[in-house]
C-alpha positions in Angstrom: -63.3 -92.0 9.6 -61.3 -92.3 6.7 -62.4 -89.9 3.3 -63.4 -92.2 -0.2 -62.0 -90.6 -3.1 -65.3 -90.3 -5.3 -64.6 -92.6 -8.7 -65.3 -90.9 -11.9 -66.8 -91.9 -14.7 -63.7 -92.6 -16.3 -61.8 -94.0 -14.0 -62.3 -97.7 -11.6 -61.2 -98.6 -8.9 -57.9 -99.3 -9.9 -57.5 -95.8 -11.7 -57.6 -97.0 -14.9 -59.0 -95.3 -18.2 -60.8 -97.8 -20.2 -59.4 -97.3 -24.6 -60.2 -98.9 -27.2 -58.9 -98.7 -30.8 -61.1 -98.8 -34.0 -61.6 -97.3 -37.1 -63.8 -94.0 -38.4 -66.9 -95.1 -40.2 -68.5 -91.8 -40.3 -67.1 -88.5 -40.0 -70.2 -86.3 -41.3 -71.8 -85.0 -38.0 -70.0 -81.8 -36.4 -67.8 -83.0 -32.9 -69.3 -86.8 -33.5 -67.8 -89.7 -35.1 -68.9 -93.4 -35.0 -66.0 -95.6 -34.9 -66.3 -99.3 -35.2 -64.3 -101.7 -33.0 -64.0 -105.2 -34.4 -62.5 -108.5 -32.7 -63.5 -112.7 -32.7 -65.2 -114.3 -30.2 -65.6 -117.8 -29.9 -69.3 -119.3 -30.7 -70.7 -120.9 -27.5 -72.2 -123.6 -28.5 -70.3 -124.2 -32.2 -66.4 -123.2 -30.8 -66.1 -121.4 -34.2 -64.4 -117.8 -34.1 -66.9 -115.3 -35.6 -66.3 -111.5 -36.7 -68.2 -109.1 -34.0 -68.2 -105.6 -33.9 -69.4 -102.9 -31.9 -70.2 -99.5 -32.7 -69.3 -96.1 -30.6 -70.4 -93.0 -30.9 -67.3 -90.7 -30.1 -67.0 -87.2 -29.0 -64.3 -85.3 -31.3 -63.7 -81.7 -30.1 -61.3 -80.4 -32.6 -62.9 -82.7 -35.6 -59.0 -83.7 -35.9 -60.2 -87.5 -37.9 -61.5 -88.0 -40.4 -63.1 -91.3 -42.5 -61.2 -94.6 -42.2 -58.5 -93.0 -39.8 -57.7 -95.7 -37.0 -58.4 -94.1 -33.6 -57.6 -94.6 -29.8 -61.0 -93.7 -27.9 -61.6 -93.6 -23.9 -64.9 -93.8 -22.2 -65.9 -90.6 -20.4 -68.9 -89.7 -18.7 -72.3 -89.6 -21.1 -72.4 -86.1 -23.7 -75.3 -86.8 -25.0 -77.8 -89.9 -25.4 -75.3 -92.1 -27.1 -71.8 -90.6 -26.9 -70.1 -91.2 -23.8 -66.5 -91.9 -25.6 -64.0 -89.4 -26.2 -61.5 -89.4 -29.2 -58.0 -89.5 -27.3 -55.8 -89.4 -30.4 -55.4 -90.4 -33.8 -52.7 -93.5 -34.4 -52.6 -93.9 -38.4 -54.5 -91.6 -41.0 -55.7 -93.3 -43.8 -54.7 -93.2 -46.9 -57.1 -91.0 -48.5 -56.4 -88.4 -45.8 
């Protein structure tokens, strides 16, 4: 008999980490951020592009970002009730910052 790795949360089968990239909407809880990711989807029945957006709450050990920073998040496994993103790095600071 062969031994299965076990998968982690973070990982599929394929070994990949799954990021995305949005921006800091709120920066005022200690370690936790919510970051919004925005893209267009297509209407089903209309074929019109709308705006949707979704809304993680992110795990940020070093509270390194900071309101309206873009960020690069991954999933991880859950924290707490609603976190189970992790901040990976900050890509552009904004321009407050």
């Amino acid at each position: 008999m062969s031994e299965a790795q076990p998968v982690t949360a973070t990982e599929s089968t394929t070994g990949q980490v799954r990021t995305k990239v949005g921006f800091v909407e709120s920066d005022a809880r200690d370690k936790s951020r919510k970051v919004v990711v925005r893209y267009v989807a297509k209407h089903p029945k209309y074929g019109k592009y709308v705006r949707r957006r979704t809304v993680l709450q992110v795990h940020d050990e070093q509270n390194e970002s900071k309101l309206g920073d873009r960020v690069e998040v991954a999933e991880c496994r859950p924290i707490s009730k609603t976190k189970s993103w992790t901040l990976v790095r900050v890509l552009e600071r904004a321009a407050g910052n």
